[in-house]
Structures are given as structure tokens and as C-alpha cells.
PDB file with SEQRES, HELIX, SHEET and CRYST1 records, atoms N, CA, C and O in Angstrom:
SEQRES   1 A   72  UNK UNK UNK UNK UNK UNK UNK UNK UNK UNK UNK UNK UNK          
SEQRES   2 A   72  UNK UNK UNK UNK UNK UNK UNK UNK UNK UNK UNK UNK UNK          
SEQRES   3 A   72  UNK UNK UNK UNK UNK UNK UNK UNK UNK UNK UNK UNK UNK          
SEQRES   4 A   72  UNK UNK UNK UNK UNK UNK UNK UNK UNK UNK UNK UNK UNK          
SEQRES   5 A   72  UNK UNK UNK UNK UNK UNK UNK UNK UNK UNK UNK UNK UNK          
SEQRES   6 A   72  UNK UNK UNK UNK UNK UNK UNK                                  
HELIX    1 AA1 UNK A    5  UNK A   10  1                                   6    
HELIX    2 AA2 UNK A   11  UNK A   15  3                                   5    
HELIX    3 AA3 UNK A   20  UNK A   29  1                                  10    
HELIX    4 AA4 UNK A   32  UNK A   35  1                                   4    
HELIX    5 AA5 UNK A   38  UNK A   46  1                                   9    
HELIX    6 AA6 UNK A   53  UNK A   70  1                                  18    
CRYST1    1.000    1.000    1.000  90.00  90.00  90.00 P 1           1          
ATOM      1  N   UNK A   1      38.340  -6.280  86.197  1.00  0.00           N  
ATOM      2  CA  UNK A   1      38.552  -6.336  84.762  1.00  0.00           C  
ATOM      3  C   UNK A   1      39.700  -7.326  84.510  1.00  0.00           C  
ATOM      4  O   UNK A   1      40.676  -7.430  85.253  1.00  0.00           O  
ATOM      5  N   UNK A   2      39.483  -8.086  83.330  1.00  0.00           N  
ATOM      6  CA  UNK A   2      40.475  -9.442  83.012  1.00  0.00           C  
ATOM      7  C   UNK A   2      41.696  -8.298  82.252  1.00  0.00           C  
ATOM      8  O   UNK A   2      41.661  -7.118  81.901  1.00  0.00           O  
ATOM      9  N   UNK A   3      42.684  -9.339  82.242  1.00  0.00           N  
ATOM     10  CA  UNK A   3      43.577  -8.506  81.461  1.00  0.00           C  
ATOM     11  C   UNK A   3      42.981  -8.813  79.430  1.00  0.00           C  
ATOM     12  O   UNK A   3      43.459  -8.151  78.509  1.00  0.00           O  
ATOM     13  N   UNK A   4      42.393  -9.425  79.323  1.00  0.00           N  
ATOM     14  CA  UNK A   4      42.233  -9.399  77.976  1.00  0.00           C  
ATOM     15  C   UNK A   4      40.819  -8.198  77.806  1.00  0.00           C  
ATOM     16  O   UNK A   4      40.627  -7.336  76.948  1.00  0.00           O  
ATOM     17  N   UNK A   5      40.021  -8.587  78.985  1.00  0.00           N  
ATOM     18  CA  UNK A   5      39.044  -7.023  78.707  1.00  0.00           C  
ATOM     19  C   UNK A   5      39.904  -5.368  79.216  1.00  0.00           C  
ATOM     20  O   UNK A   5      39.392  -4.254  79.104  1.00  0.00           O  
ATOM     21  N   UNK A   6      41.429  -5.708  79.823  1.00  0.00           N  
ATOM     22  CA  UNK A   6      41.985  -4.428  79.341  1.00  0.00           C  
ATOM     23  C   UNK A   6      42.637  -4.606  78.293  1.00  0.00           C  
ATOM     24  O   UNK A   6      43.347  -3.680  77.902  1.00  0.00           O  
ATOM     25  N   UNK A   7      42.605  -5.294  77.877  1.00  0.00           N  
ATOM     26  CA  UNK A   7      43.714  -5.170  76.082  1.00  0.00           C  
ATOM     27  C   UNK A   7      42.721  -5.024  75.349  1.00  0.00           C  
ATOM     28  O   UNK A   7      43.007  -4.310  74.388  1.00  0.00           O  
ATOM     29  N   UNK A   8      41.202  -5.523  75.348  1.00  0.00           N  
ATOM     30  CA  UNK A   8      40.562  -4.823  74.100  1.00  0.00           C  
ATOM     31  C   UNK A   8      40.215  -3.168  74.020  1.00  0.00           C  
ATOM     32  O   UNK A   8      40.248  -2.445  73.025  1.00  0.00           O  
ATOM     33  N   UNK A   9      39.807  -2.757  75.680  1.00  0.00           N  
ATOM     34  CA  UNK A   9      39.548  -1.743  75.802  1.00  0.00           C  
ATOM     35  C   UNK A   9      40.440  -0.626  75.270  1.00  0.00           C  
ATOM     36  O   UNK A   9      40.047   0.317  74.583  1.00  0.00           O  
ATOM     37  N   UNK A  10      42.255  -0.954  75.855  1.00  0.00           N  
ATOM     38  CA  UNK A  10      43.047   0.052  75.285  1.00  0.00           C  
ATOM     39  C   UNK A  10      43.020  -0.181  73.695  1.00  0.00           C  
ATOM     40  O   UNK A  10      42.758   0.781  72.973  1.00  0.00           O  
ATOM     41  N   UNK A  11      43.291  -1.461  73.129  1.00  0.00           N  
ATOM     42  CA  UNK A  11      43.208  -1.573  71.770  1.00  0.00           C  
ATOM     43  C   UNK A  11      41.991  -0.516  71.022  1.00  0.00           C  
ATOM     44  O   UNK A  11      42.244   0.326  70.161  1.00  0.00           O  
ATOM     45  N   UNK A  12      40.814  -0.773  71.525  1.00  0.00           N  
ATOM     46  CA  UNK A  12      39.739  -0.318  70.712  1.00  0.00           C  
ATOM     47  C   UNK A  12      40.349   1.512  70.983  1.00  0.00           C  
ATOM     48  O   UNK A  12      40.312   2.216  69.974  1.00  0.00           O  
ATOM     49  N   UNK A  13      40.800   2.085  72.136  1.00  0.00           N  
ATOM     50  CA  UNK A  13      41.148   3.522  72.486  1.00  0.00           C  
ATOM     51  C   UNK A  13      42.276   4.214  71.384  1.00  0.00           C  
ATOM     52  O   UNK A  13      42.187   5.349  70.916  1.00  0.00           O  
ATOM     53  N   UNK A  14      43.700   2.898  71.015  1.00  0.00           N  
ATOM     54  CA  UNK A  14      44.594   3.453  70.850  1.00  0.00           C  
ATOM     55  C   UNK A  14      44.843   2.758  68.942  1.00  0.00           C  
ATOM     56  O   UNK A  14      45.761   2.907  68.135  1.00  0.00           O  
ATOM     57  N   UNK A  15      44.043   2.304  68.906  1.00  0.00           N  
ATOM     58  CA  UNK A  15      44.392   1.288  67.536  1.00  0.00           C  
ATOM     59  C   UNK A  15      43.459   1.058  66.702  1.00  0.00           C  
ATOM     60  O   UNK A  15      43.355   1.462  65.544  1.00  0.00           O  
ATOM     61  N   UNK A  16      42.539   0.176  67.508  1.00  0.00           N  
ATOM     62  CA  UNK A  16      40.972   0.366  66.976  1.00  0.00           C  
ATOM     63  C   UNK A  16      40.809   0.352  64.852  1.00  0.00           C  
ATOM     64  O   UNK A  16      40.292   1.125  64.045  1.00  0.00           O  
ATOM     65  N   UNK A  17      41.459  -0.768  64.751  1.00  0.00           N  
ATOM     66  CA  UNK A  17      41.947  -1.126  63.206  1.00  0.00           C  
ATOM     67  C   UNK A  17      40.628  -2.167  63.242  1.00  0.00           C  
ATOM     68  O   UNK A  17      39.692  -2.244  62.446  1.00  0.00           O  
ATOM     69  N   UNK A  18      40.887  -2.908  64.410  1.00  0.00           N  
ATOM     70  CA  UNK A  18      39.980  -4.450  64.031  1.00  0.00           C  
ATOM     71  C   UNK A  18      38.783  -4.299  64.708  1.00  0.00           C  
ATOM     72  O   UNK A  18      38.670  -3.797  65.827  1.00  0.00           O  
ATOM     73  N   UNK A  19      37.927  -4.720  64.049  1.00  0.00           N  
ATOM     74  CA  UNK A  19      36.391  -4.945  64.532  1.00  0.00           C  
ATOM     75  C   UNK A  19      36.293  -5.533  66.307  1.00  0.00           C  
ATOM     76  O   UNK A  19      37.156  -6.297  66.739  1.00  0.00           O  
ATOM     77  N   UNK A  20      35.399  -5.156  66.982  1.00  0.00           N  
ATOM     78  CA  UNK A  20      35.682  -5.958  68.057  1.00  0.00           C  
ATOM     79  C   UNK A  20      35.606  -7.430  67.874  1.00  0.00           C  
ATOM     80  O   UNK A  20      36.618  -8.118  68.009  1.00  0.00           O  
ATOM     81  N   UNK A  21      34.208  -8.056  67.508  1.00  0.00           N  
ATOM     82  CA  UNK A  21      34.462  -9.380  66.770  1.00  0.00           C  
ATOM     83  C   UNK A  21      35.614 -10.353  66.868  1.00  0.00           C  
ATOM     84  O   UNK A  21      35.697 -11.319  67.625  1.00  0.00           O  
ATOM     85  N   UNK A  22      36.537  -9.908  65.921  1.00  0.00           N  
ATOM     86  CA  UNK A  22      37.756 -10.440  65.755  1.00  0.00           C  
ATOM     87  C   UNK A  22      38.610 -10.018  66.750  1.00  0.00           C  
ATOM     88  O   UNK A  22      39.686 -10.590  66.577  1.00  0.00           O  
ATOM     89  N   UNK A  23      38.650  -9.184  67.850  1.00  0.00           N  
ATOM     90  CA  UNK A  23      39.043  -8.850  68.821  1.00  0.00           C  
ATOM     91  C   UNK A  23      39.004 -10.020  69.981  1.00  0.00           C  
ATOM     92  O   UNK A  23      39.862 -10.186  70.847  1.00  0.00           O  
ATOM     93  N   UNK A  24      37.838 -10.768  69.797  1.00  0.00           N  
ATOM     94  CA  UNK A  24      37.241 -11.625  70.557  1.00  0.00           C  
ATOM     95  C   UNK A  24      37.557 -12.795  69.864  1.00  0.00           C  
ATOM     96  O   UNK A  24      37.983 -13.671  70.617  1.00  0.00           O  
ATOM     97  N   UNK A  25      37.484 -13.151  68.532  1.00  0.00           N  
ATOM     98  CA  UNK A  25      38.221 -14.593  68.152  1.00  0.00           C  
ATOM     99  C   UNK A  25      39.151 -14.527  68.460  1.00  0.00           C  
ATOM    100  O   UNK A  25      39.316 -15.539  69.142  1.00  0.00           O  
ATOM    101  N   UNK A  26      40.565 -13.641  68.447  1.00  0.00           N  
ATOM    102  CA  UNK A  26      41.651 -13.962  68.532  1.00  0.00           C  
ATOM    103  C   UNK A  26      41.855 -14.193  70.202  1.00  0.00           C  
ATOM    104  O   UNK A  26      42.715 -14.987  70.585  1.00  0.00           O  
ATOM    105  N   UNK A  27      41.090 -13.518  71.080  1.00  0.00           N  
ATOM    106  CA  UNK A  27      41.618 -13.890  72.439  1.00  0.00           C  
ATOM    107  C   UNK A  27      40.956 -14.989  72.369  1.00  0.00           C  
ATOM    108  O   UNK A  27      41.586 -15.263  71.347  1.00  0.00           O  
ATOM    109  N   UNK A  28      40.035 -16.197  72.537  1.00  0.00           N  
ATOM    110  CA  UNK A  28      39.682 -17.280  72.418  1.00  0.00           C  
ATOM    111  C   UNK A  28      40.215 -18.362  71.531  1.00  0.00           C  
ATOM    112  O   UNK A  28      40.145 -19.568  71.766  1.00  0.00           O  
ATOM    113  N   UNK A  29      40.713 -17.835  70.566  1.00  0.00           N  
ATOM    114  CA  UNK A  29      41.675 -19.014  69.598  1.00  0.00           C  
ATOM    115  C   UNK A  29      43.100 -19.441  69.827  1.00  0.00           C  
ATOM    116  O   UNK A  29      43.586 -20.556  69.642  1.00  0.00           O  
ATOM    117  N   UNK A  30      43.980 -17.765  70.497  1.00  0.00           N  
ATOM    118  CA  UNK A  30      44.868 -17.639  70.514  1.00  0.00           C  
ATOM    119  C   UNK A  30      46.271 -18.745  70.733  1.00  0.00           C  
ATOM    120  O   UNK A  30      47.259 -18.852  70.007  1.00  0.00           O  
ATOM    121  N   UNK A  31      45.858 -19.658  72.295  1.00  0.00           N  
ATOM    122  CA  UNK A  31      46.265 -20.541  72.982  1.00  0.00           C  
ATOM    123  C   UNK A  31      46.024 -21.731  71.275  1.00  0.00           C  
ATOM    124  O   UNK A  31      46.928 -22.038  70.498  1.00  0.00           O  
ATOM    125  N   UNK A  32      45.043 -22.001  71.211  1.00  0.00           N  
ATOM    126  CA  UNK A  32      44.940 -23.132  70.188  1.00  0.00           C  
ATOM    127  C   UNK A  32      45.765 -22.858  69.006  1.00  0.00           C  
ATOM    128  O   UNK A  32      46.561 -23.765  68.766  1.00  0.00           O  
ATOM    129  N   UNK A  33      45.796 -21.882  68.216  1.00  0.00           N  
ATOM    130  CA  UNK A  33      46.220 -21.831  67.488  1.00  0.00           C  
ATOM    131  C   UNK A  33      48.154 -21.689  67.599  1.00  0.00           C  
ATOM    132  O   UNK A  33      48.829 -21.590  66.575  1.00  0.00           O  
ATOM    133  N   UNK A  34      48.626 -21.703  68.666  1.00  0.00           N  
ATOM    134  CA  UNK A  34      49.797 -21.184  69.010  1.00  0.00           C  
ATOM    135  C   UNK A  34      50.488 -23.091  69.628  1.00  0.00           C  
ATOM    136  O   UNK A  34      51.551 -23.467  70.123  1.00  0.00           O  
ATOM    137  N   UNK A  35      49.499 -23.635  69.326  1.00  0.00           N  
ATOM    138  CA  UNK A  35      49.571 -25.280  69.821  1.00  0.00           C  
ATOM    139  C   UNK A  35      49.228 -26.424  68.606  1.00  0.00           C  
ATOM    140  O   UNK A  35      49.313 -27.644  68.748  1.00  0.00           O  
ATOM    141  N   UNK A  36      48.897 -25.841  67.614  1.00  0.00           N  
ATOM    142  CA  UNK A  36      48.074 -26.248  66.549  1.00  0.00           C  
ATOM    143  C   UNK A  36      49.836 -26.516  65.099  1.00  0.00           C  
ATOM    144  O   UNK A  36      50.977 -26.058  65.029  1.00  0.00           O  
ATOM    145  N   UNK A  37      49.135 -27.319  64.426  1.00  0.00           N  
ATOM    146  CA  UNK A  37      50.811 -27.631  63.287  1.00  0.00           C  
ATOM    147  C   UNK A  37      50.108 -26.431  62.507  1.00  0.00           C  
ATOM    148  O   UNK A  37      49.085 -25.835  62.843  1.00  0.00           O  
ATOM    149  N   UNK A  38      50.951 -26.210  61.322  1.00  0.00           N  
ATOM    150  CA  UNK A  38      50.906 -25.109  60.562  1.00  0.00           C  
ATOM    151  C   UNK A  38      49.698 -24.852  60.124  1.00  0.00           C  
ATOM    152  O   UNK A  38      49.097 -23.836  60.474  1.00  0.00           O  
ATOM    153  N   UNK A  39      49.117 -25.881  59.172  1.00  0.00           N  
ATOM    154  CA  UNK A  39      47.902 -25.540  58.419  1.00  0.00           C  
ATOM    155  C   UNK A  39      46.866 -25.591  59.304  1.00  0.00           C  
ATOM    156  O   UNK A  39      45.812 -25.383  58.704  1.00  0.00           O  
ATOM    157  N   UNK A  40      46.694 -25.793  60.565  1.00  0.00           N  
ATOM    158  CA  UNK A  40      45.816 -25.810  61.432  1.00  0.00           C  
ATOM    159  C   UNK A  40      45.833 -24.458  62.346  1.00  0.00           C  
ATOM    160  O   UNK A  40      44.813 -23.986  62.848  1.00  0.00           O  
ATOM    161  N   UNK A  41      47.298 -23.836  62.507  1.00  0.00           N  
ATOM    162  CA  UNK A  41      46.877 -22.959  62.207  1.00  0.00           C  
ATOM    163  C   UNK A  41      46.735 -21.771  61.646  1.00  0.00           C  
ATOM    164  O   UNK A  41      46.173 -20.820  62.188  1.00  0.00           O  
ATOM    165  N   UNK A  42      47.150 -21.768  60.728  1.00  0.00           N  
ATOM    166  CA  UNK A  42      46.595 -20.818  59.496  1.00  0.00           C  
ATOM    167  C   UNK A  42      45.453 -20.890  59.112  1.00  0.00           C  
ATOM    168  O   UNK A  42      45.008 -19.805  58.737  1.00  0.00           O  
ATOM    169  N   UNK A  43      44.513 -22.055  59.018  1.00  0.00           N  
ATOM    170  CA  UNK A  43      42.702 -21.800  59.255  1.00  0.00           C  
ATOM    171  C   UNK A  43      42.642 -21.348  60.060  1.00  0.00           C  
ATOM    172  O   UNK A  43      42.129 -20.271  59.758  1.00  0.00           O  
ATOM    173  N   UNK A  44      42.843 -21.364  61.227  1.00  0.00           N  
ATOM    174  CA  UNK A  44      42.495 -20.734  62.861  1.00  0.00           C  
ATOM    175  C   UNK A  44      42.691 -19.030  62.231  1.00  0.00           C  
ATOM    176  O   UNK A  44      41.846 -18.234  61.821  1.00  0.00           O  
ATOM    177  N   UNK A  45      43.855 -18.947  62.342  1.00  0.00           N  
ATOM    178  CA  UNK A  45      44.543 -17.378  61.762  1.00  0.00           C  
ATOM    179  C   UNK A  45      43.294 -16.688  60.465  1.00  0.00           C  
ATOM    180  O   UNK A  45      42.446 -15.797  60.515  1.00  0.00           O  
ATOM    181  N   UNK A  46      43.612 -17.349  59.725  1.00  0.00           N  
ATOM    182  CA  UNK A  46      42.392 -16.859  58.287  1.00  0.00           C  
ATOM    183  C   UNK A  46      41.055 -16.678  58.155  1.00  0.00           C  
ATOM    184  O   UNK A  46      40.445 -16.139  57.232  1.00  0.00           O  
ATOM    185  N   UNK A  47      40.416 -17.454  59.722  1.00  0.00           N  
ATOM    186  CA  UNK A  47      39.097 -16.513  59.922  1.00  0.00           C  
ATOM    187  C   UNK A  47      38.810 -15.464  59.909  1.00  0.00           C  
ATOM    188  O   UNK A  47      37.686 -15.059  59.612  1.00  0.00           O  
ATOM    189  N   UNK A  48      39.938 -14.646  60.286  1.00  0.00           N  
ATOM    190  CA  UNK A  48      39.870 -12.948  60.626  1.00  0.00           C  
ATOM    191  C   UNK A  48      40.615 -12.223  59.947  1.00  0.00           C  
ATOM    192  O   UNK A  48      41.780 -12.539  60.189  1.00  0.00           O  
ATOM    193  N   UNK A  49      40.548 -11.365  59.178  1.00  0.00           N  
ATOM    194  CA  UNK A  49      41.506 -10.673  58.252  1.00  0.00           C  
ATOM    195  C   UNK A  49      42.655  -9.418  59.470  1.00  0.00           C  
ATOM    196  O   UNK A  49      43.310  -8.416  59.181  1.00  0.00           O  
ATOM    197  N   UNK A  50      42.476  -9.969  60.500  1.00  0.00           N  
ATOM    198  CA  UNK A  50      43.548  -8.952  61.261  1.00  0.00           C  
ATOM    199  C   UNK A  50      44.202  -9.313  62.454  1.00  0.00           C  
ATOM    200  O   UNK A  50      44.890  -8.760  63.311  1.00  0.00           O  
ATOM    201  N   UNK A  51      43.572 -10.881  62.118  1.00  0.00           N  
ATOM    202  CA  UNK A  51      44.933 -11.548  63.162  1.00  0.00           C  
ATOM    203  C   UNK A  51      46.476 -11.497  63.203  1.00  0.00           C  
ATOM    204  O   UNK A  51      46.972 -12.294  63.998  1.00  0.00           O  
ATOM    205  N   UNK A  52      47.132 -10.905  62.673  1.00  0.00           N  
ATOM    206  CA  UNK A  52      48.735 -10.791  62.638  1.00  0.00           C  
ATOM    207  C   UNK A  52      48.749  -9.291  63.257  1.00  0.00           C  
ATOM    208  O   UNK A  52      49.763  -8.990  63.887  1.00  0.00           O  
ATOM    209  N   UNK A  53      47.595  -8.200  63.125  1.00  0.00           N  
ATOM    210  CA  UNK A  53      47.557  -7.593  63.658  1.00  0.00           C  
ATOM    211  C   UNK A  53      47.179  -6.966  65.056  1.00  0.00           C  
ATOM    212  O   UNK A  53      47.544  -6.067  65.814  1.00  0.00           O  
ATOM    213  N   UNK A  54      46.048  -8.165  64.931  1.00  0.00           N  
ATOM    214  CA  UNK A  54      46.308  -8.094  66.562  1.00  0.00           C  
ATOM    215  C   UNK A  54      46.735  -8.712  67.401  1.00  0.00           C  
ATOM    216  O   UNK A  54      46.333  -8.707  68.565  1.00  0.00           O  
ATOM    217  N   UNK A  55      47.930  -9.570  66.797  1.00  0.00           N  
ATOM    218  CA  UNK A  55      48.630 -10.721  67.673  1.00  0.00           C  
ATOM    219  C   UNK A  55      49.562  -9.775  68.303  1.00  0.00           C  
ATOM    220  O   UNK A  55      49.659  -9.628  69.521  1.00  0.00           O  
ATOM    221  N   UNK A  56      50.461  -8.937  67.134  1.00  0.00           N  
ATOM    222  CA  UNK A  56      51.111  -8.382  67.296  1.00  0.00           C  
ATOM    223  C   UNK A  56      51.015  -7.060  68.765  1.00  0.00           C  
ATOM    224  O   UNK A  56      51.854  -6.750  69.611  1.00  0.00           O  
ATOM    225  N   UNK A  57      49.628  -6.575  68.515  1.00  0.00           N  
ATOM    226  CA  UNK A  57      48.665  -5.926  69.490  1.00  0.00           C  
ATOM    227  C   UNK A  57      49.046  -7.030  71.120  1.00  0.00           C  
ATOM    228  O   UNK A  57      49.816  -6.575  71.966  1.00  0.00           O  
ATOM    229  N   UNK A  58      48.550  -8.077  71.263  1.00  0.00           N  
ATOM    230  CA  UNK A  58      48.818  -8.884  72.593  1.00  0.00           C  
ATOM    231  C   UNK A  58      50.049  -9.016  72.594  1.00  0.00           C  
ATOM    232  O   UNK A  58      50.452  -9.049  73.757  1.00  0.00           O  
ATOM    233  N   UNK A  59      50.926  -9.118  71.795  1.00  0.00           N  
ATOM    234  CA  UNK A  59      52.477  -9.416  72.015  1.00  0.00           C  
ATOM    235  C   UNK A  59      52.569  -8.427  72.995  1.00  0.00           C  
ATOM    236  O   UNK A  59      52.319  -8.447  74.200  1.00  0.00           O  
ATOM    237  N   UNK A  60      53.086  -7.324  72.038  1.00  0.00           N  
ATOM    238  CA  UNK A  60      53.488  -6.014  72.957  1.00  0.00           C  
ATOM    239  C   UNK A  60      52.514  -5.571  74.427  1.00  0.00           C  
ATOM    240  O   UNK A  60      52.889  -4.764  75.277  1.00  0.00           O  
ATOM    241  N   UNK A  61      51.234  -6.313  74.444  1.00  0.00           N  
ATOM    242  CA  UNK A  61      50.642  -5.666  75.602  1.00  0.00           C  
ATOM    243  C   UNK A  61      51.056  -6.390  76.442  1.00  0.00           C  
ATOM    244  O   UNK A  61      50.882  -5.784  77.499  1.00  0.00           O  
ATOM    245  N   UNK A  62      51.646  -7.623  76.702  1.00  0.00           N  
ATOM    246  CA  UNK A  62      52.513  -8.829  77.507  1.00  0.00           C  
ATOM    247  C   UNK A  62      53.857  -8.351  77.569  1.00  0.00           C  
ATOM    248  O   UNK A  62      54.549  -8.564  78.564  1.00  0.00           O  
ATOM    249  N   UNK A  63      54.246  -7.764  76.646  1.00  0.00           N  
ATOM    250  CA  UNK A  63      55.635  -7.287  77.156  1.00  0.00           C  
ATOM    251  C   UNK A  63      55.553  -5.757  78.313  1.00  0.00           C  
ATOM    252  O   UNK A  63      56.364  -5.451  79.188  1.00  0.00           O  
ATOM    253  N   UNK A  64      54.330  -5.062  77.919  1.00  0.00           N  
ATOM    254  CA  UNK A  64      54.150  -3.903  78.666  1.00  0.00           C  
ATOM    255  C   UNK A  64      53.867  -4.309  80.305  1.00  0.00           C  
ATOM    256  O   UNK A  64      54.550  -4.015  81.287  1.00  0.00           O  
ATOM    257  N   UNK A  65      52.591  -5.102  80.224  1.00  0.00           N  
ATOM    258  CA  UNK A  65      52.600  -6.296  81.642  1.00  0.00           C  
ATOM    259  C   UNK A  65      54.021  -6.483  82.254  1.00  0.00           C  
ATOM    260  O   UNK A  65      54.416  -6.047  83.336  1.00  0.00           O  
ATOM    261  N   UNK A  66      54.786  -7.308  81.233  1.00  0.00           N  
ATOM    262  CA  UNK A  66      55.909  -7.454  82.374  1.00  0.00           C  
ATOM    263  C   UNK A  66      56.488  -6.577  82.854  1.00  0.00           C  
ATOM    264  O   UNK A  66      56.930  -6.703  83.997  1.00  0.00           O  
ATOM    265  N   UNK A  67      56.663  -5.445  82.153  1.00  0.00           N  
ATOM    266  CA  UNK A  67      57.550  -4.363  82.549  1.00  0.00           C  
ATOM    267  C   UNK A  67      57.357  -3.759  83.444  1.00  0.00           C  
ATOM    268  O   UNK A  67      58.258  -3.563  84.260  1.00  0.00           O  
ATOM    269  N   UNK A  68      55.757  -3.110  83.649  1.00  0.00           N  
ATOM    270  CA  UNK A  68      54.974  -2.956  84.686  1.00  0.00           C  
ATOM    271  C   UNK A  68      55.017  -3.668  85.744  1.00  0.00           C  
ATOM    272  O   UNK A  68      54.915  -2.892  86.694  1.00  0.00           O  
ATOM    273  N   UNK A  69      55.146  -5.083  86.223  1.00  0.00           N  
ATOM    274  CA  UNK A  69      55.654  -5.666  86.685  1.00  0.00           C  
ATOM    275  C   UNK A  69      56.942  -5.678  87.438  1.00  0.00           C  
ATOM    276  O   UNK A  69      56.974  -5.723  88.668  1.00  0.00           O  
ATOM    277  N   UNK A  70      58.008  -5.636  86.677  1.00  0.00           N  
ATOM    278  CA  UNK A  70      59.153  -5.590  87.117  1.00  0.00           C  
ATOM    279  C   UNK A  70      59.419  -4.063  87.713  1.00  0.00           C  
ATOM    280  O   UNK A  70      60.323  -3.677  88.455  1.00  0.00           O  
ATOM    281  N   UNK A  71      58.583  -3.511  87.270  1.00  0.00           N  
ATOM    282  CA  UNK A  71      59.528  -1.632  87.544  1.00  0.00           C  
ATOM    283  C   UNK A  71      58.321  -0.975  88.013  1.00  0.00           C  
ATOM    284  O   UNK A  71      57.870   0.110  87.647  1.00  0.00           O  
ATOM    285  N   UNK A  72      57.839  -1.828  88.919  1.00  0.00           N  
ATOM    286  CA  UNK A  72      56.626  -0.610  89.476  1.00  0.00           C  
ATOM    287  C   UNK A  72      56.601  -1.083  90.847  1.00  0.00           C  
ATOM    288  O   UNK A  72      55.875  -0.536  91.676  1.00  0.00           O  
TER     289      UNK A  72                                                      
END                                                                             
């Protein structure tokens, strides 16, 4: 299992706000849009009405990774 097919899986278990769908644009856009000037990406972002929410969702699951990481 990839780590983004465990972040949707726990997402959809523990959160489960956003459609899977958009679960799946945002891991495929993510990199681009995080490389992209503003208004490029904010179209990227505005396809999905819950991208800030689930950015926020991968943030924290990258910080949990590291931690796991460091202390296990």
C-alpha cells in the first residue's frame, strides 16, 4: 500500500468530509499546484470544493509520518 492509498483510506475512516473523487485530484495535483504562481494555483485548488481541507488532511498525515519515523 502507497502512502497516499493509506491517507485516503484513514481519511475516508476518520474524516470522510470529501468525496473520494476529490480525494484523488488533490493527491495528483498536489505537487503542481504547490509549484504553480498564484492564480494557477487557485484554478488547480477551485476544482474541488475541499481542497484546503484536505490539504490540511496530508499536512498533518506527513507530520504523523515523520514522527513515526523518528520515535519508533
Amino acid at each position: 500500500m502507497t502512502k497516499e492509498e493509506a491517507f485516503i483510506k484513514a481519511y475516508q475512516r476518520c474524516v470522510a468530509c470529501a468525496p473520494e473523487a476529490d480525494l484523488y485530484y488533490f493527491l495528483e495535483n498536489k505537487d503542481q499546484a504547490q509549484d504553480a504562481d498564484y492564480y494557477e494555483e487557485k484554478r488547480i485548488a477551485g476544482e474541488i470544493e475541499y481542497w484546503s481541507h484536505i490539504e490540511d488532511a496530508w499536512l498533518m498525515w506527513l507530520e504523523a509520518m515523520d514522527y513515526a519515523k523518528e520515535n519508533i
